[in-house]
N, C-alpha and C positions, 0 to 999 in steps of 0.2 A: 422698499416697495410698500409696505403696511403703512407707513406715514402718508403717501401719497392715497391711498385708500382712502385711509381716516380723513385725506384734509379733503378729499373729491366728497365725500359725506356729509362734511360737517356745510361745506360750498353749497351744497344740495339741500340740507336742510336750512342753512340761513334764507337761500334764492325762494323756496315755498314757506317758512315763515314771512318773508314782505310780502309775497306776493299776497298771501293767505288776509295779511292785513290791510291792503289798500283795496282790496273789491270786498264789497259790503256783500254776504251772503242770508239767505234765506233762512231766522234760526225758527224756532217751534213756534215762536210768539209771532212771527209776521206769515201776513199772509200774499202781500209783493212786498217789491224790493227794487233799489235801484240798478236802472237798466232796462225794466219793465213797462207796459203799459199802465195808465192807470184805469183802476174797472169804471166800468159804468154802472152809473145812479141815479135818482131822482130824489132832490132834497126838495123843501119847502123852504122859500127863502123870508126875507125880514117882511115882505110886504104881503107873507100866506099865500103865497103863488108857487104852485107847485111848477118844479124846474127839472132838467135835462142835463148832468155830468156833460155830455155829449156837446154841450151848446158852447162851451168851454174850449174847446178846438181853438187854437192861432191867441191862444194866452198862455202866460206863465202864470201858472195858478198854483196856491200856497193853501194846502190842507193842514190845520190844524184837527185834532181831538183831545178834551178837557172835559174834566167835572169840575162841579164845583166847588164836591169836598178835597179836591185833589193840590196842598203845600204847594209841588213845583207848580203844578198848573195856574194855583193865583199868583206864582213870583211869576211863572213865562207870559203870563197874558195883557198886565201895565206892557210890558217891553215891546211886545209885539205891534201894542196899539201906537205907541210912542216912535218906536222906531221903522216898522212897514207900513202898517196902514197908516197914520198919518203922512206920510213921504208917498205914498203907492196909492190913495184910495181914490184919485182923479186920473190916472193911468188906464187910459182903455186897453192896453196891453197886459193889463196885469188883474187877479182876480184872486182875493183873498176869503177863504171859507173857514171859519170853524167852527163845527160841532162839539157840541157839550151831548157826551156820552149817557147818554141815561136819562134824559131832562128832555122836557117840554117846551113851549115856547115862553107859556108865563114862568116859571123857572128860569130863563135865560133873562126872561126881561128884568126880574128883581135881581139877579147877581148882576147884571150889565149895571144898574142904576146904582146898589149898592158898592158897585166899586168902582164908578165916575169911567167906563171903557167906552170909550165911542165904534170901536170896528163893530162891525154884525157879528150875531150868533145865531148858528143855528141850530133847531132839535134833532137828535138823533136818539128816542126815546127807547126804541130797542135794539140799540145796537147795529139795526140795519145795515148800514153806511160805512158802520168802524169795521166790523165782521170781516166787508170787503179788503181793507187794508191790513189789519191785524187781529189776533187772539186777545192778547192783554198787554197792557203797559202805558199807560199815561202819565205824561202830556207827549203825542207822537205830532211831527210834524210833517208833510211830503211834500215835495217840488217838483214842479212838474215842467220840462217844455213845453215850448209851442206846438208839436206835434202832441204831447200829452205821456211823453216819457219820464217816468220818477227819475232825477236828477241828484237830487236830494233826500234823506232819511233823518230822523232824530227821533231818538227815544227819551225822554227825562229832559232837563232843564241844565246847560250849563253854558257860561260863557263864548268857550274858545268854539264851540259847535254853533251857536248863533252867530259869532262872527262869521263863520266857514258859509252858514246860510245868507247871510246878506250878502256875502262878493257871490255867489253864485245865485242870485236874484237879481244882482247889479249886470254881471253877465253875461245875465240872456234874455235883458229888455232890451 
């Protein structure tokens, strides 16, 4: 009887260990999470027009946040350009932002030149914009459906997790 115990326990704790691992939870550093709406905002985009989170509705839209002092951020941001926006940046369905944390627009325009990126950047000089999504941790990325639900999260920069983001960019244009 005490084995059957132990093995009902151990079944119980491995079933909330997985579970525990495939739903992405809320930790101290974020502020949504996938499964959530994403907030609304008003960014200024490439052309100083100030814009509408909101107008974004019926796209899959790809939030990035990056500094410029930030290693992973310069290895994630070639990639991004290379691999989404170049393949995504004529898709009316689709709508790619990233925010450079802390920086202004002439700061975005000499790191875009000095490091040959053709996607847009945009400012998010104090924080405004990141605040809504997280506390700290760059390079963060968020996906969002059509409806405007995070589908997607990424904190840091690594392979097997950009691949996981492209098939779930691929399958929900």
């Amino acid at each position: 009887m005490k084995q059957v115990f132990i093995f009902i326990g151990l079944l119980f704790f491995a079933t909330a260990t997985i579970a525990q691992n495939k739903v992405k939870t809320i930790t101290e550093s974020d502020v949504v999470t996938v499964g959530q709406q994403v907030p609304t905002f008003n960014y200024v985009d490439d052309k100083g027009q100030k814009q509408s989170s909101t107008k974004l509705q019926g796209k899959v839209v790809m939030y990035t946040f990056f500094a410029t002092w930030c290693g992973p951020c310069r290895k994630e941001l070639p990639v991004i350009d290379e691999k989404i926006w170049k393949k995504y940046q004529n898709n009316d369905q689709f709508k790619l932002l990233v925010f450079g944390r802390e920086h202004n627009a002439k700061e975005l325009k000499k790191f875009k030149k000095e490091h040959t990126l053709n996607l847009p950047l945009y400012p998010d000089p104090k924080r405004e914009i990141y605040s809504k999504f997280a506390h700290r941790f760059i390079p963060r990325i968020y996906l969002t459906d059509k409806s405007g639900k995070i589908i997607f999260q990424s904190k840091g920069f690594n392979e097997t997790e950009f691949k996981k983001l492209l098939k779930t960019i691929e399958e929900n244009l």
